[in-house]
N, C-alpha and C positions, 0 to 999 in steps of 0.2 A: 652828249657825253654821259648824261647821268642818267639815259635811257641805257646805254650800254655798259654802263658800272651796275647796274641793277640786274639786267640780264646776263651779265659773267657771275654776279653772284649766286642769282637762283639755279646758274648751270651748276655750281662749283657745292651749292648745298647738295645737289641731289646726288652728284659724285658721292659727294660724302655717305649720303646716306645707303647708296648701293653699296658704297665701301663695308659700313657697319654690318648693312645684310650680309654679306657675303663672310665675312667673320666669322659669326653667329650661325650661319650654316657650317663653317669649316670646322667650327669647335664643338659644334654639335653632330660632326661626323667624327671628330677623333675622339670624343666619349663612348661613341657606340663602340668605336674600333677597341676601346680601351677595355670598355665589358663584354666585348666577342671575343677579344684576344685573353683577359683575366679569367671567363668561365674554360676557354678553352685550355688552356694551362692547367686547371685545377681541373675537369678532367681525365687529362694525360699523367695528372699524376694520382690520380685516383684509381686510372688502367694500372698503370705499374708499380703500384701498390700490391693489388690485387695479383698482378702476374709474378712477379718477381721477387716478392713477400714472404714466399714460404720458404718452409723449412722442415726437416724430420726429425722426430722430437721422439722421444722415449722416457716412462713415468713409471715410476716403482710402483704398484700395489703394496696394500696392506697384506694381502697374504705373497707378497714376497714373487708374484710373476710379474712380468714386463707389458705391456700394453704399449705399442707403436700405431702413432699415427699417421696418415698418408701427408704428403708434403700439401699445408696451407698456409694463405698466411697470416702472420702474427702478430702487428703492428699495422699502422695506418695513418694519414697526415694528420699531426697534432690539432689544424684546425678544424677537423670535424668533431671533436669530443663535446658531447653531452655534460652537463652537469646535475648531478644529485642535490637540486637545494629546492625543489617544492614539494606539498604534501600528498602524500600517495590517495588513492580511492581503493581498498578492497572491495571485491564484488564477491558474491555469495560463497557459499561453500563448495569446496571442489577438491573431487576425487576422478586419479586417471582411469580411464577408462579407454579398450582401442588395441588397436598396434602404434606402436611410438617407435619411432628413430632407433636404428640402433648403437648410434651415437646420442649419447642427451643428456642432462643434468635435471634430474627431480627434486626438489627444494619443498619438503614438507614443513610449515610454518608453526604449528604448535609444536612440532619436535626441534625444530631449530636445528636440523638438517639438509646436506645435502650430499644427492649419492649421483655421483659421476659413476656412468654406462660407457662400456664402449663392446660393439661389433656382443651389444647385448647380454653384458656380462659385468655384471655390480666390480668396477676396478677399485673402487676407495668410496668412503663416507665419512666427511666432515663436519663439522662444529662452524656454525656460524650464528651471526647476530640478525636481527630480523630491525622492522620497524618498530615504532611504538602504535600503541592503540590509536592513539592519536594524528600516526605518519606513517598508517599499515602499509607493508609488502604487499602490492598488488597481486590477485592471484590470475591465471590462466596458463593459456599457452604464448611464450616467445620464442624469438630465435636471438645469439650471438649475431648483433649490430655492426660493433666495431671494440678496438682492444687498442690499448694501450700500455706502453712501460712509461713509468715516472709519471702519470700525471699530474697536473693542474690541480688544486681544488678554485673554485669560484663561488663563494659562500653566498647565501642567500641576505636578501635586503643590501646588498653595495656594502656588505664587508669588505675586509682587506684580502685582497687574492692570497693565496700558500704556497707557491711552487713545491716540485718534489722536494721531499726531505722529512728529517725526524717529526717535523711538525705539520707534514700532511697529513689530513684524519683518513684520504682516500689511499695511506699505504702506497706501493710503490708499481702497482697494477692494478690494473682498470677492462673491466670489461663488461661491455652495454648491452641491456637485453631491450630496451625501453627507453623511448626519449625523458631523459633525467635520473634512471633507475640505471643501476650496475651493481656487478656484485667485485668488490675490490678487498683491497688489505682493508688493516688500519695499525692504527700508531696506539691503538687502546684493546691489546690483545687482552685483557682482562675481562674486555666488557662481549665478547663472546661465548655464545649461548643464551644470551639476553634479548631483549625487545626492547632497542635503545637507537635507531635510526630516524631516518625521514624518509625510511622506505629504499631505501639501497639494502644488499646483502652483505654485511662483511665478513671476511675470513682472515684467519690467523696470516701472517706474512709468509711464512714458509708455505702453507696450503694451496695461496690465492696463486704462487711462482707456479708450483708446479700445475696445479690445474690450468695456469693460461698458458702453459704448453703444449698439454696434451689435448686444446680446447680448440677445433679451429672453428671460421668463421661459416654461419648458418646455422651451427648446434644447436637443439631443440632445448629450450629451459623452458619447464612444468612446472610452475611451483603451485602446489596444490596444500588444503586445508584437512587434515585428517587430525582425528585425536586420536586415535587407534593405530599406532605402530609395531609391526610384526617383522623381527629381521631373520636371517639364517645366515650364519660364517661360515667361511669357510670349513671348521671344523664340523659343521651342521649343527650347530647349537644354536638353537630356537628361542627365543626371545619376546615379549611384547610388554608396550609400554601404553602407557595412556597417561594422557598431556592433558593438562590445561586449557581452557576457552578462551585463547589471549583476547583474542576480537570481540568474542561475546555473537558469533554467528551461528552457533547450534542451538537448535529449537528445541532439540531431544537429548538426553541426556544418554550415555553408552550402554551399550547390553551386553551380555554375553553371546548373545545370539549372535550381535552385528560383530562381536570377534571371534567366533564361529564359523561364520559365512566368509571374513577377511583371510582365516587360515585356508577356508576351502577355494577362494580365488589362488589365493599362490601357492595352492598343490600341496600343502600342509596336510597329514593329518593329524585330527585336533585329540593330543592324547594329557591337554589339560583337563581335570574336574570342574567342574559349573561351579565350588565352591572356593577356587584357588582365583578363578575368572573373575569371580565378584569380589574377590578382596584385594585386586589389582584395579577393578572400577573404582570401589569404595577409597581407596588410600589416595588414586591418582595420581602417584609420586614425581611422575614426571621424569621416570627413566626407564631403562629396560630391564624386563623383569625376567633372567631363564628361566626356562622351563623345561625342555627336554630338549637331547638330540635326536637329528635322522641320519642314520647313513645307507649309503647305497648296499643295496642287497645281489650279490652273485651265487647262482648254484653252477657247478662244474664250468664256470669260465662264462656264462651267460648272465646276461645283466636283465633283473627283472625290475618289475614294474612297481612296485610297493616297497619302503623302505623300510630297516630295521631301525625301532627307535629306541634309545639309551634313555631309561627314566628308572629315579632311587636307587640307583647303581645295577641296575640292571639291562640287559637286551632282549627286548620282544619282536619275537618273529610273527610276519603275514603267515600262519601255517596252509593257507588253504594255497597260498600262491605257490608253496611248497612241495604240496602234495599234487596240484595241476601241471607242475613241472615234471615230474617221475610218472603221470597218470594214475596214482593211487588215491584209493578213498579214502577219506578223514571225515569222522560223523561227530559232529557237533550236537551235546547235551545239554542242552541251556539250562534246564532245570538245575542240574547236577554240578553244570559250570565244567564239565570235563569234554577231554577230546578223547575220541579212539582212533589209532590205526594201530595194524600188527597186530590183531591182541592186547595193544597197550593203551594205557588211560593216562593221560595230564593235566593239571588244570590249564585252564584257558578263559578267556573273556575277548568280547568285542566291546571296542573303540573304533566310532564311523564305519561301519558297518562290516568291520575286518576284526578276522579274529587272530588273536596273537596267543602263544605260548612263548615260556622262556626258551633263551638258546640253548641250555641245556638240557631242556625239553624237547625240543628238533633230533636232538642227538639219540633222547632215548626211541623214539618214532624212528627213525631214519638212520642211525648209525651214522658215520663219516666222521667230517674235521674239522673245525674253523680255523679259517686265516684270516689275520686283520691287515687288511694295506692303508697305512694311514696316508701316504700321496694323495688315494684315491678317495678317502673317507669311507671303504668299503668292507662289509663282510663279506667274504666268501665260504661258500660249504663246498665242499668236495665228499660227495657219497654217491653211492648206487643204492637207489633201494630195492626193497624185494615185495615184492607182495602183489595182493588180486588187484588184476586191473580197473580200471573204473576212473569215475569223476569225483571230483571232491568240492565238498560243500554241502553233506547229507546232512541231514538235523535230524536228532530223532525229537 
């Protein structure tokens, strides 16, 4: 008997123990089942996000035209969001160079700006706050990650989380170019145009709305290191500023030369004096400093290729692009500093390698009319000239 009370219980242990195994495989299938089924969910909802996301959005410019973007989308599931709470690494100095998107956002860090492009056309340029020295905005190329309305802040070190509201420092929009970096509002519109982050970008509240509308996702963000700022408005009034070494990463200090060669990248020409140059190096003020306008230049309804520039209240004309218009000769006296054509004499001077006379001076050469179309930024002349054929560009 107590053979067989032994043997029902060594049957009755091992029940048991197949019991237990088989558990342990069961709950060890409905965890997998549990992270097949969780990742799959998240996602499905990550596709239709992306799909069904967007929207068409429309964004005033500064100069007052409209700028439409194609339908993307604009929001994405709260759990993906990044937080801004470690220290950045700036890497060397960097200036764009290329064809860039023509959609993108360039974010120049000594200037403490940023100029939203779209379909390659400057639509706005904002004031924003950069990093500190110590938690610099990283520089290179990114793209638009992911975007947010209302976020979260999640403070560094196990502070206390923020949700949206008055007392989020992330403002009321969030948009990630970088795991941890974004450029968002903030609740401390004052500290704008400063170097006061941990390396996120911020923007005024009203700025950071409208730009995460007309922003979709993939947008090229450039944020590049120049001290050398050169702008042009729409009215053509030319500008340049020079910044401050927040970082302490230039090894050379500015020249004239190198904003010389900056107006000759963006098709400037440079009808600043070398001595106006260097007393915008020397002061550094740290804004934008005018200097002259360009505007577009028409003869009889043709749009040329050199522009008329507005400097000390006056208008200077390309005269030779004027005279290759009509085919007539214009001989240039360098000595003298005068121009002939017709029989007539005017002064004149080159600036990069163009020589200019007053508009009033065109008229007495050339005869005709000027009209100014300010829509267009443009002078127009309306004349026939008269005179011996030829090329112009003579020098005696």
């Amino acid at each position: 008997m107590d053979d067989m009370e032994q043997g029902y219980s060594r049957l009755l242990k091992k029940k048991q123990k197949k019991a237990i195994h088989l558990s342990k495989q069961i709950a060890f299938v409905q965890y997998t089942l549990a992270i097949v089924i969780s990742f799959s969910i998240l996602l499905s909802l990550v596709w239709l996000g992306w799909q069904y996301g967007g929207t068409s959005v429309t964004v005033a410019s500064s100069s007052g035209h409209q700028v439409i973007t194609s339908q993307q989308p604009v929001a994405g599931p709260s759990y993906l969001k990044a937080f801004p709470m470690v220290d950045g690494m700036a890497g060397a100095s960097a200036t764009l160079k290329g064809a860039l998107p023509a959609c993108r956002i360039v974010i120049n860090l000594p200037s403490r700006t940023l100029d939203f492009y779209n379909e390659n056309q400057l639509v706005k340029t904002y004031p924003v706050a950069i990093g500190k020295p110590a938690t610099p905005t990283p520089i290179g190329s990114f793209t638009i990650q992911y975007k947010e309305i209302n976020p979260w802040w999640y403070p560094p070190k196990g502070k206390k989380i923020v949700p949206s509201g008055p007392d989020n420092p992330l403002g009321y929009r969030w948009m990630e170019f970088a795991p941890l970096y974004g450029i968002h509002g903030t609740n401390e519109p004052w500290a704008i145009g400063g170097w006061v982050s941990n390396g996120c970008v911020r923007m005024n509240e009203f700025d950071v709305e409208e730009l995460f509308e007309a922003v979709p996702y993939g947008t090229g963000v450039y944020i590049q290191y120049d001290l050398v700022r050169i702008e042009k408005n729409t009215t053509g009034q030319v500008s340049i500023g020079v910044y401050p070494d927040l970082y302490g990463l230039k090894r050379q200090p500015v020249t004239v030369l190198e904003i010389e060669h900056k107006l000759l990248e963006a098709g400037i020409p440079n009808f600043a004096d070398s001595s106006t140059l260097q007393s915008i190096i020397a002061q550094r003020q740290g804004h934008q400093n005018p200097l002259f306008q360009v505007h577009n230049f028409k003869v009889n309804g043709i749009l040329l290729p050199d522009s008329i520039i507005a400097s000390q209240g006056q208008n200077f004309v390309p005269i030779w692009a004027v005279a290759n218009f009509f085919h007539t000769d214009v001989v240039w006296d360098e000595q003298q500093q005068l121009v002939y054509s017709h029989q007539q004499a005017v002064p004149g001077f080159v600036k990069g390698k163009i020589l200019y006379v007053t508009q009033h001076d065109v008229q007495s050469l050339f005869g005709g009319m000027w009209l100014w179309k300010e829509t267009d930024n443009c002078w127009e002349l309306s004349a026939f000239a008269i005179g011996k054929s030829g090329s112009a560009g003579q020098q005696k």
